[in-house]
ZADRENMAR-168616 format. One line per 5 residues: number of its first residue (from 0); for each residue x, y, z of C-alpha. Coordinates in steps of 0.2 Angstrom, whole numbers, plus 2048, in hexadecimal, padded with zeros to 3 digits. Layout:
BEGIN
NUM) X:Y:Z; ...;
END
This chain:
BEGIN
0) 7BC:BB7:2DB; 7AE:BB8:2CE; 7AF:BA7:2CB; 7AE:B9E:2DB; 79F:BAC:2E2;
5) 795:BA6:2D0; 798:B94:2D1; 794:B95:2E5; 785:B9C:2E5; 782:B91:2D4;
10) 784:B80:2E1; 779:B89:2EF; 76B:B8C:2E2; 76D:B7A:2DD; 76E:B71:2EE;
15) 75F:B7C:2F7; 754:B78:2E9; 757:B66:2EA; 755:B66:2FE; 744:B6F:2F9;
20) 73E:B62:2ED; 742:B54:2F7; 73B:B5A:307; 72A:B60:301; 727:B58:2F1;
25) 725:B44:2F0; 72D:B3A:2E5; 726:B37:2D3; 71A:B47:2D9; 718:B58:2CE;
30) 713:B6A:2D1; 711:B76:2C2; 719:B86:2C3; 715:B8D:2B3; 703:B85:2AB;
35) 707:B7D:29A; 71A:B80:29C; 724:B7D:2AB; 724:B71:2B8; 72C:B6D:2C8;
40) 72D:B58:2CC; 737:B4E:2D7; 742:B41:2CD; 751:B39:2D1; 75E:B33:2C3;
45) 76D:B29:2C5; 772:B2E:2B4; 775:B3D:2A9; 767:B45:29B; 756:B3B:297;
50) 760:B2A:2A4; 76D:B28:29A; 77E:B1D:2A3; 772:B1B:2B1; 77B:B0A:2B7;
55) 78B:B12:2B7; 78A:B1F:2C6; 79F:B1C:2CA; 7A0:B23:2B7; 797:B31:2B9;
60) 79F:B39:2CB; 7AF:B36:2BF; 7A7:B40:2B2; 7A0:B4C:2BE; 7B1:B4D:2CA;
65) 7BB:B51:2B7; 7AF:B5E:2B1; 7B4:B67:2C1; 7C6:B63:2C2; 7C6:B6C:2AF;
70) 7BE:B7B:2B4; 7C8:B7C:2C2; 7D9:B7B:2B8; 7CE:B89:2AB; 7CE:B95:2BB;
75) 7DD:B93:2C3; 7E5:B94:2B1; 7DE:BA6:2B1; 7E0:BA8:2C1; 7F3:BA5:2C2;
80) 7FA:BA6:2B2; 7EF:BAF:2A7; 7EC:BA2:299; 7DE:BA4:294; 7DA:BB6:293;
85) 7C8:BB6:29A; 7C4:BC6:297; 7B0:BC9:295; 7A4:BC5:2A5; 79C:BB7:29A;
90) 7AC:BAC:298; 7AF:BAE:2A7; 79D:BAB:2AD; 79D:B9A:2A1; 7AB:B93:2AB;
95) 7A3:B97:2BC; 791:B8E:2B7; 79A:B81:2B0; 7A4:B80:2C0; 793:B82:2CB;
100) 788:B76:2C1; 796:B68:2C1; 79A:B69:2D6; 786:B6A:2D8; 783:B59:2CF;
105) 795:B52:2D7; 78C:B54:2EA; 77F:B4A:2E5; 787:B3C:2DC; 794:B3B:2EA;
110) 785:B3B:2F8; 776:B31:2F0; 780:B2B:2E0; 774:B33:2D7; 76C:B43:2D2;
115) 75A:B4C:2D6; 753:B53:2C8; 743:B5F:2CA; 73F:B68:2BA; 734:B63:2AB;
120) 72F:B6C:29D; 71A:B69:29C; 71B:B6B:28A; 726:B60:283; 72C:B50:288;
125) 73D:B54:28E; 74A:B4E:29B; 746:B56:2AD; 755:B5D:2B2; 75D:B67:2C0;
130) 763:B78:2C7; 774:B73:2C4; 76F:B6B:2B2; 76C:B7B:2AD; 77B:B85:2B1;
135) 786:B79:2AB; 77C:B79:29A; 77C:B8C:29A; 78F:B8D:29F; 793:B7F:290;
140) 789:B8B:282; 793:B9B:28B; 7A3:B93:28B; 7A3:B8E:279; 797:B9C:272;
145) 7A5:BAB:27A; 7B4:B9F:273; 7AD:BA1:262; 7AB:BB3:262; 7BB:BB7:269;
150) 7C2:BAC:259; 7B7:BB2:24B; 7BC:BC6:251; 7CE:BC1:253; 7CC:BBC:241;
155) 7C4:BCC:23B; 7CE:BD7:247; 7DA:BE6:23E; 7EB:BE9:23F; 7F3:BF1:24E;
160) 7F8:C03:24D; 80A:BFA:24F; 808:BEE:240; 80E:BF1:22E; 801:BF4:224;
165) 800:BEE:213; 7FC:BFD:206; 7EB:C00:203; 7E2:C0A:1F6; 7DB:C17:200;
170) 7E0:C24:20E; 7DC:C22:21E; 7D6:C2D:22D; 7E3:C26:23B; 7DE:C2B:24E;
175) 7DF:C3E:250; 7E1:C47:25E; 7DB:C59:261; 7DB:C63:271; 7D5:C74:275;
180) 7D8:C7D:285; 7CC:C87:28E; 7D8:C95:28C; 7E0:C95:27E; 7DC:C9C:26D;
185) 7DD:C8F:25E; 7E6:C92:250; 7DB:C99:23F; 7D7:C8A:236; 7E0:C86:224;
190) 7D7:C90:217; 7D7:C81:20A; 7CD:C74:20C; 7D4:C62:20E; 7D3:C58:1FF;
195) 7C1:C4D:1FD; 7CB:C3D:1FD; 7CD:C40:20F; 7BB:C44:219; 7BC:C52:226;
200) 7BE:C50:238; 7B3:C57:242; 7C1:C62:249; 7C8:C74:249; 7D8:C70:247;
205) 7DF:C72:234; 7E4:C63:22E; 7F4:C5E:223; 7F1:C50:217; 7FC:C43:214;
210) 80A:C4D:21C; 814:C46:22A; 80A:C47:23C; 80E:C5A:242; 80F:C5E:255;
215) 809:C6F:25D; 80C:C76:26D; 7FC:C7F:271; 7FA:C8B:283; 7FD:C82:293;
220) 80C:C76:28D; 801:C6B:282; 806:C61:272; 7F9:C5E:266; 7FD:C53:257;
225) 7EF:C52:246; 7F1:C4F:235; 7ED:C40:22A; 7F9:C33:224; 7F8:C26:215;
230) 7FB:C14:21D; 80B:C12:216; 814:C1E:220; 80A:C15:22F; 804:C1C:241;
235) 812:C1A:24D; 816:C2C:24C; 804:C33:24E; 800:C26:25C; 80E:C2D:266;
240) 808:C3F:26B; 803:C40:27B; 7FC:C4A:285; 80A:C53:291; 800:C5E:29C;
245) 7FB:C5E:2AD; 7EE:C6A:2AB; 7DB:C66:2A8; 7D9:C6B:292; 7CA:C72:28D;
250) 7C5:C63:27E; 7CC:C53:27A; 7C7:C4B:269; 7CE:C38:264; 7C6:C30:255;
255) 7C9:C1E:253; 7D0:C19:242; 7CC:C08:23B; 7DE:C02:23F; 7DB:C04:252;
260) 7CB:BFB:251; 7C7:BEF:25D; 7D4:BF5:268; 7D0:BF5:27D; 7CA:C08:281;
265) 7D9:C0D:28E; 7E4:C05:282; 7DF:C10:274; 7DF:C20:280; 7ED:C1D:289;
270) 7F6:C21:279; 7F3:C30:27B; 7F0:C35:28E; 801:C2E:292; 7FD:C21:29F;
275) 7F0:C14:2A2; 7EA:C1D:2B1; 7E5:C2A:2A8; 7DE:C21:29A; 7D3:C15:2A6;
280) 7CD:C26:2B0; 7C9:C2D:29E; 7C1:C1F:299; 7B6:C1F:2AA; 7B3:C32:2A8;
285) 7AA:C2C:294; 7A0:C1E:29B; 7A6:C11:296; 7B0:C01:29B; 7C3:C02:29B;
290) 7C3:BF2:290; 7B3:BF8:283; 7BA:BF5:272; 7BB:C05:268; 7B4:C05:257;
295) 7B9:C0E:247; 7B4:C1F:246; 7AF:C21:259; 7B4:C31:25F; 7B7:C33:272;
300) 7B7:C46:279; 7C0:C4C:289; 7BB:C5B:293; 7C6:C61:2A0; 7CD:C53:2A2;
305) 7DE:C51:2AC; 7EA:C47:2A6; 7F8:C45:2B3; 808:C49:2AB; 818:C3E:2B3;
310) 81E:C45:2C0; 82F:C4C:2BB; 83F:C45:2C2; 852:C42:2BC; 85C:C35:2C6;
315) 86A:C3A:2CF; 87A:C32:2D4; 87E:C26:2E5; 888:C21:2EC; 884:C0D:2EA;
320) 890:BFE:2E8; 891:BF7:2DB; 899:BE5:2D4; 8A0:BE9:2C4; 8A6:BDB:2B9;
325) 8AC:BE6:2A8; 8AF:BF7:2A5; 8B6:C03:29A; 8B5:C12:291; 8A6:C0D:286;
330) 89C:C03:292; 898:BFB:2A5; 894:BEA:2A9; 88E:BE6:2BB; 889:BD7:2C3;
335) 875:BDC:2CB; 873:BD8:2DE; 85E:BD0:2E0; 856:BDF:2E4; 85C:BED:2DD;
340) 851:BF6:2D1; 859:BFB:2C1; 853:C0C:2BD; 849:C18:2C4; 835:C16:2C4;
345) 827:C1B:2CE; 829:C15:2DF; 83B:C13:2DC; 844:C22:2D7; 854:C21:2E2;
350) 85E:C12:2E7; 85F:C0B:2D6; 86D:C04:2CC; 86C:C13:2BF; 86F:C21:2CE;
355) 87F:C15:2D3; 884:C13:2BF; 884:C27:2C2; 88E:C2A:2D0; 89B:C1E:2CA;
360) 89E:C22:2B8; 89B:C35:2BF; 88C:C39:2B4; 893:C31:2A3; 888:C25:29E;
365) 87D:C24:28F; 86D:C31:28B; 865:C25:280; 859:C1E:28E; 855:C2D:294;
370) 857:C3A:2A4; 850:C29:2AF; 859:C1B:2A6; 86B:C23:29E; 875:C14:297;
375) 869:C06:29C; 869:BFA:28A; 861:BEE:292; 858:BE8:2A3; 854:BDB:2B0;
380) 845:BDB:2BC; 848:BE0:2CE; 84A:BCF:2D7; 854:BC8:2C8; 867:BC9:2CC;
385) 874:BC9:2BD; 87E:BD0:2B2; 878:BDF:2A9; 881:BED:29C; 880:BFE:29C;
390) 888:C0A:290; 892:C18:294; 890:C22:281; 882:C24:275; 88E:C1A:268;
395) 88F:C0A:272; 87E:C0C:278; 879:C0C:265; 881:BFD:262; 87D:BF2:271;
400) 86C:BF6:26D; 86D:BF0:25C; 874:BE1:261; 866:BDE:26E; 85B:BDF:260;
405) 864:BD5:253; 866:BC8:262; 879:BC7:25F; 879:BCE:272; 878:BBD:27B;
410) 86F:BBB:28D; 870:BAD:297; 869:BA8:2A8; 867:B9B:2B3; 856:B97:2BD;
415) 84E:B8A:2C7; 83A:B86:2C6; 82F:B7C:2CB; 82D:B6B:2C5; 838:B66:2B5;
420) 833:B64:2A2; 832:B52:298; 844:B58:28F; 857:B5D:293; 852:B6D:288;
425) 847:B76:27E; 840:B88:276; 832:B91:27D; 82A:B9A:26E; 819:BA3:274;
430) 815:BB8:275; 814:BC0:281; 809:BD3:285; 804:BD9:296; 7F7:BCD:29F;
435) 7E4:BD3:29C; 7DC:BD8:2AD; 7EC:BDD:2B6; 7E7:BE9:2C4; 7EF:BFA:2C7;
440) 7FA:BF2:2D6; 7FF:BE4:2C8; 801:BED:2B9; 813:BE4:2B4; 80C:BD5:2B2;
445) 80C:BCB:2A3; 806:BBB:299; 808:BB1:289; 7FA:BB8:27E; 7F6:BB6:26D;
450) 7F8:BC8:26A; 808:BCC:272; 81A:BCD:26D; 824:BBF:266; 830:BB8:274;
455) 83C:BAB:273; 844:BA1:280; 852:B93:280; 852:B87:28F; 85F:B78:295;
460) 85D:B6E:2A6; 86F:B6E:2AF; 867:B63:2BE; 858:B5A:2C3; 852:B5B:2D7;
465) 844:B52:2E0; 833:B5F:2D9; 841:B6D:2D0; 84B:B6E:2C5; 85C:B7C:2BE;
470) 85C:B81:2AF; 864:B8D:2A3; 85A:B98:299; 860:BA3:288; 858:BB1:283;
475) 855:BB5:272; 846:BC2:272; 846:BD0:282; 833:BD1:289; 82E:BD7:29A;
480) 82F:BC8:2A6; 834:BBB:298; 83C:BAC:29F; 830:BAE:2AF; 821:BB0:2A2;
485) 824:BA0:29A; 829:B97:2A7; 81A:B98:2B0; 810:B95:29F; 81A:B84:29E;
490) 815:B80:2AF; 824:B81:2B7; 825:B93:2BE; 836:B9A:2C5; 839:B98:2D9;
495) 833:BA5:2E5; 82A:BAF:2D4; 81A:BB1:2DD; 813:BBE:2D0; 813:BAE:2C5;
500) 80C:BA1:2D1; 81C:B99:2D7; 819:B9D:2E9; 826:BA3:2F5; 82C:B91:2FE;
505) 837:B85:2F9; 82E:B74:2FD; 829:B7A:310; 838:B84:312; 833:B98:311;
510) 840:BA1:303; 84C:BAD:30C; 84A:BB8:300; 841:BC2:2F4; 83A:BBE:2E2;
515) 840:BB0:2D5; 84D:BA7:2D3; 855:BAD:2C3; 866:BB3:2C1; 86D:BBE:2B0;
520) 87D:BB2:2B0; 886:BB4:29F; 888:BC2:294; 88F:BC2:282; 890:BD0:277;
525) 89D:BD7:268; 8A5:BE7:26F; 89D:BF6:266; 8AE:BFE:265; 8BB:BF0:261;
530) 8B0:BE4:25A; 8B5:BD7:266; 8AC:BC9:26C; 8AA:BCA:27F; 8A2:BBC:28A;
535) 8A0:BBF:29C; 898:BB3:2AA; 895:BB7:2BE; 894:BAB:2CC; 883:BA6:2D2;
540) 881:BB2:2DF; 87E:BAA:2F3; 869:BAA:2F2; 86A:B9E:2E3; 878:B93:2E9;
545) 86D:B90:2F8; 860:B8B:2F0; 86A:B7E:2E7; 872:B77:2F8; 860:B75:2FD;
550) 85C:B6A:2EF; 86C:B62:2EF; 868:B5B:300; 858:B5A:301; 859:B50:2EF;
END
């Protein structure tokens, strides 16, 4: 909404203070507003800057209308899909000048065919300009000046805590967290000093050097984790203590090292506060914005702070159908109904396919996902119906997963979108992370970003309809919402995926159902146990086949 209230109140600016001129001010006439510096006139120019293309007035509402259509496609691109990852007020207030200053000028051309200028600069001889001249100056600098400061700290930005960091010639201080209850008495510190290679932290705590992260249980259930640890051995074990408490603690210190530099503040803490609920309420409670860019060396201190453990919960068996296509001893495979949520979540903790998997392999499913996800290897979102594998052992869940990672586990589904592409196939190679400015209520969503995980998907048309087209997509990388991600990036977002702009209608025909039209249809994988090769494939299932009979008469 940003956008549309800025360039608003940008075109009512613009138009009043035209009105104003031309009603009360003559043509050709001047007033000074500010002696020696800043005058207001009354011109009229049927061109841009200093009169250029002042016999071309069709040109310029072209150039005008353009300038507009542009910004528009800018907005909309953020709006819907994410694209460009506005995430500071000034890129987005560039685009909203831009937008303002171009519909401002637009009016007039399309009205009078020209434009009425009223400003002049008394001490230079410049170009009288406009209201709407100036944000669309103003917007341009923005626009352009943001754009190469997002670029030049890209450039100069650190590694993620998750990247492999190359062997440097000195240690480093990696984030560390230290947390002392109001009631509970710290242990003595260590009576030797650490070595001067590594500067103290302002900390209590004793600190191991170049010794594996160490974890301690202090009073009142909570883990704290310290030490120092040379890049080499990395921060992946350090960064994943958490605070498991639900209990306010009495301090919180976290000290940013140089390799989370630049990271977004409830990013940074959220490592370590468990959720991102907590971190942006932490983040709140210190002052600052949830999206301040931490710096190296910062050190950020909680008191009293509640961070909200998960609520605890264990799924239990019911008593649910299921349509199972292959099963044995080693592993299920089932054919997902649109609908039914795979494992239990916040707002979904019965009902789901892991209580039936329960009740019908009578508690005998894998423990390697966890009390709320036992022998799921791999998923599909809610509305997506398909084939999906779960194993019944932590051997074959082992090795399915090391298939799904070596992409030897082959996934294919069939979809139809919006529109059709130029070719009968191609690859969609773009990363993907979680989408910048998702709100609580859309936390799941996600977007092709620079910074996000490699993802790979295969496409191939199977028929061409009058606005859509079905296709078949292969996966070769697993991210959140992949196929629907870059789909809609393409331009040609799935049918009834209204998280991603497709809209719920099928030309003016409402869908009568829920969510996309995406269905898991083939599944190939090498037993983990025999070592055979076993292909399976499930019928489009009665929502999709409607669709295409809809098509297929309607084409």
């Amino acid at each position: 909404m940003l956008y549309f209230i800025v360039s608003l109140i940008t075109v009512v600016l613009d138009q009043w203070l035209k009105i104003t001129v031309v009603k009360h001010i003559e043509l050709g006439s001047a007033v000074t507003l500010i002696p020696g510096l800043l005058g207001l006139t009354h011109a009229e120019n049927s061109g841009i800057s200093f009169g250029f293309l002042s016999n071309s007035p069709m040109a310029l509402t072209v150039i005008s209308a353009l300038t507009i259509a542009v910004c528009f496609a800018l907005v909309f691109a953020q709006l819907l899909a994410e694209r460009l990852e506005f995430e500071t007020i000034a890129e987005r207030l560039s685009l909203s000048f831009m937008l303002g200053g171009a519909i401002g000028n637009l009016i007039d051309r399309i009205a009078f065919r020209q434009v009425t200028d009223m400003f002049q600069f008394e001490f230079v001889n410049f170009a009288i300009f406009n209201v709407a001249d100036v944000f669309l100056t103003i917007g341009t600098a923005m626009l352009i000046l943001t754009l190469l400061l997002r670029e030049l700290k890209s450039r100069k930005s650190p590694v993620l805590a998750e990247a492999v960091i190359e062997a440097p010639t000195e240690e480093i201080t990696i984030p560390t967290i230290l947390i002392e209850p109001a009631d509970a008495k710290l242990p003595e510190p260590s009576p030797e000093p650490p070595p001067p290679a590594v500067e103290p932290l302002p900390v209590d705590l004793p600190i191991q050097v170049d010794e594996p992260p160490t974890e301690r249980t202090l009073d009142g259930g909570i883990v704290a984790a310290f030490g120092t640890i040379t890049p080499e051995r990395g921060t992946a074990e350090l960064l994943s203590a958490k605070v498991s408490t639900s209990e306010p603690f009495g301090r919180l210190l976290l000290t940013v090292d140089a390799v989370n530099s630049g990271e977004r503040l409830d990013v940074f803490l959220a490592r370590f506060l468990g959720s991102r609920s907590s971190a942006e309420r932490a983040a709140d409670s210190l002052g600052f914005s949830k999206s301040y860019r931490v710096k190296p060396g910062e050190i950020f201190e909680l008191t009293d702070f509640l961070a909200a453990a998960p609520e605890p919960y264990s799924a239990e068996p019911e008593d649910i159908a299921l349509d199972i296509v292959y099963e044995d001893e080693d592993l299920i495979v089932v054919n997902k109904p649109k609908g039914l949520v795979v494992h239990p979540a916040p707002g979904h903790y019965g009902g789901t396919l892991v209580n039936a998997l329960l009740y019908h392999c009578a508690g005998s499913l894998s423990g390697i996902g966890g009390e709320l996800r036992p022998g799921i290897v791999h998923r599909i979102d809610k509305d997506t119906s398909g084939l999906l594998i779960a194993a019944k052992n932590d051997f074959a869940h082992r090795e399915l997963a090391a298939q799904l990672a070596d992409h030897s586990l082959s996934r294919t589904y069939e979809a139809v979108i919006r529109g059709s592409f130029p070719a009968a196939s191609g690859t969609i190679d773009l990363p993907i992370g979680r989408a910048n400015g998702s709100s609580s209520a859309d936390r799941k969503r996600m977007a092709v970003r620079r910074d996000g995980k490699a993802a790979i998907t295969h496409w191939e048309l199977i028929e061409k309809f009058s606005g859509y087209s079905h296709i078949r997509c292969k996966l070769e990388t697993g991210r959140t919402h992949q196929i629907r991600v870059h789909l809609a990036h393409s331009g040609h977002p799935v049918l009834g995926d209204t998280l991603y702009g497709a809209g719920s209608k099928l030309g003016r025909i409402e869908l009568p159902f829920g969510g996309q039209c995406l269905h898991a249809r083939e599944l190939t994988f090498v037993h983990p146990r025999t070592k055979e090769q076993i292909h399976l494939e499930c019928p489009l299932p009665e929502y999709f086949e409607w669709v295409l009979t809809q098509l297929t008469t309607n084409n």
